[in-house]
C-alpha positions as CSV (number, residue, x, y, z in Angstrom):
1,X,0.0,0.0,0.0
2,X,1.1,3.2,-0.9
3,X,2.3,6.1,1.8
4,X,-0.2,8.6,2.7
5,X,1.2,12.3,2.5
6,X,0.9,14.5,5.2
7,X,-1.0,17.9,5.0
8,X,2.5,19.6,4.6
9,X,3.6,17.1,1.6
10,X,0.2,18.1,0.0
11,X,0.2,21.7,0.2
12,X,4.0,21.4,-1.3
13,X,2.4,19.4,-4.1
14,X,-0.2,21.5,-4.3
15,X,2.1,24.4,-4.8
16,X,3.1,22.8,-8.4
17,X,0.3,22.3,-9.5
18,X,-1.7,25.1,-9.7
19,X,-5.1,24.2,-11.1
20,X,-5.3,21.8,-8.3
21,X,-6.5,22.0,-5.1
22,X,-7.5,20.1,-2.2
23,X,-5.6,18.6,1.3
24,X,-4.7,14.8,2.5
25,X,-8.4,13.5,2.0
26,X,-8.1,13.8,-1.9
27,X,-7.5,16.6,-4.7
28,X,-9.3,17.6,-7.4
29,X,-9.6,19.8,-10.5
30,X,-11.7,21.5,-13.3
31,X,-11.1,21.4,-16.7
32,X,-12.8,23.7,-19.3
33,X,-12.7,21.8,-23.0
34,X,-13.6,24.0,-26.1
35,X,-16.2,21.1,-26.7
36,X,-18.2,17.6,-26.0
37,X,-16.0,16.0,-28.1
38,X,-13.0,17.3,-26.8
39,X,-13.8,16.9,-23.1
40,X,-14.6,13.0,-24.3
41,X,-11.1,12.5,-25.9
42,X,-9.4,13.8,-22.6
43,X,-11.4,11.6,-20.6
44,X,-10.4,8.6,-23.0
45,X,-6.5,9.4,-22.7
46,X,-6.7,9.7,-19.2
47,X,-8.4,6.3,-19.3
48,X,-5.5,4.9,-21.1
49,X,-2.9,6.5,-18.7
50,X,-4.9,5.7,-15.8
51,X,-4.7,1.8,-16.7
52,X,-1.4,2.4,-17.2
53,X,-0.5,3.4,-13.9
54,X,-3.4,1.0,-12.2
55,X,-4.8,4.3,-10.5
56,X,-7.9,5.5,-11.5
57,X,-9.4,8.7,-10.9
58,X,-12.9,9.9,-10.1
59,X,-14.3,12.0,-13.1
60,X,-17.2,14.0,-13.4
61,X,-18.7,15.3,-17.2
62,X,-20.7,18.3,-17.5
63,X,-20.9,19.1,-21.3
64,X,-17.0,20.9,-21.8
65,X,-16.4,20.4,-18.0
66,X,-14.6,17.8,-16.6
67,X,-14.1,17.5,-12.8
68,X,-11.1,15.1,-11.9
69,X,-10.8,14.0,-8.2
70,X,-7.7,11.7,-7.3
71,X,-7.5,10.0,-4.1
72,X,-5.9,6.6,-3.1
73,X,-9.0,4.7,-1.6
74,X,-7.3,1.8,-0.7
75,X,-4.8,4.0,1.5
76,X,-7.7,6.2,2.7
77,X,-6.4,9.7,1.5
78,X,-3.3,11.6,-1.0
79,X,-0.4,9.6,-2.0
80,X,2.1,10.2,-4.5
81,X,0.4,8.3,-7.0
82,X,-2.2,10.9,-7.0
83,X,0.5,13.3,-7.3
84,X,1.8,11.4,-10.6
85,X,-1.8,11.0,-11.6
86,X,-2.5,14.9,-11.6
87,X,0.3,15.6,-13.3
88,X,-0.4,13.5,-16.3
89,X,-4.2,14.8,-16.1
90,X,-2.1,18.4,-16.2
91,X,0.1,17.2,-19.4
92,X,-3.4,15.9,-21.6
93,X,-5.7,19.1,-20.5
94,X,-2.8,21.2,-21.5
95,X,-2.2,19.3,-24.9
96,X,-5.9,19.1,-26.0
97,X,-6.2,23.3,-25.1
C-alpha cells in the first residue's frame, strides 16, 4: 500500500500544481474543454494513462467540463500516485487546449 502524504507534503504538491487543489483526503480539478468532443477524448486518454498506472481517478462530465478527483481509496487519502496521476491529467488538458 502506498504512503499517505501529510498535509505539509500536499500543500508542497499542491504548490506545483496550480489548477489543483484540495488537502490529504483527496484533490481535485476543473477542466474547461472547447467542446463535447473534446472533453470525451481527454477523458479517454486519461483512461488509457490511468490503466497504465493502475490508479484511477474519479471523473465528473458536465458538457466541456470535466471535474477530476484523485484520491488513493485503498490508502484512505493523497499519495504520491495521485501526485503522478494529476500531473499526467495536467500534461493531456494542457495538450488538447
Amino acid at each position: 500500500m502506498a504512503d499517505l502524504l501529510t498535509a505539509d507534503a500536499v500543500r508542497e504538491e499542491l504548490s506545483r500544481l496550480p489548477d489543483w487543489s484540495g488537502d490529504p483526503t483527496g484533490i481535485g480539478r476543473t477542466a474547461q474543454l472547447g467542446s463535447f468532443p473534446a472533453a470525451i477524448e481527454v477523458v479517454d486518454r486519461v483512461a488509457t494513462v490511468a490503466e497504465d498506472l493502475d490508479h484511477h481517478p474519479d471523473i465528473d462530465i458536465r458538457w466541456r467540463t470535466l471535474t477530476f478527483r484523485c484520491v488513493t481509496h485503498s490508502a484512505g487519502g493523497v499519495t504520491h500516485r495521485d501526485i503522478e496521476l494529476a500531473r499526467r491529467i495536467d500534461d493531456i488538458v494542457r495538450s488538447a487546449a
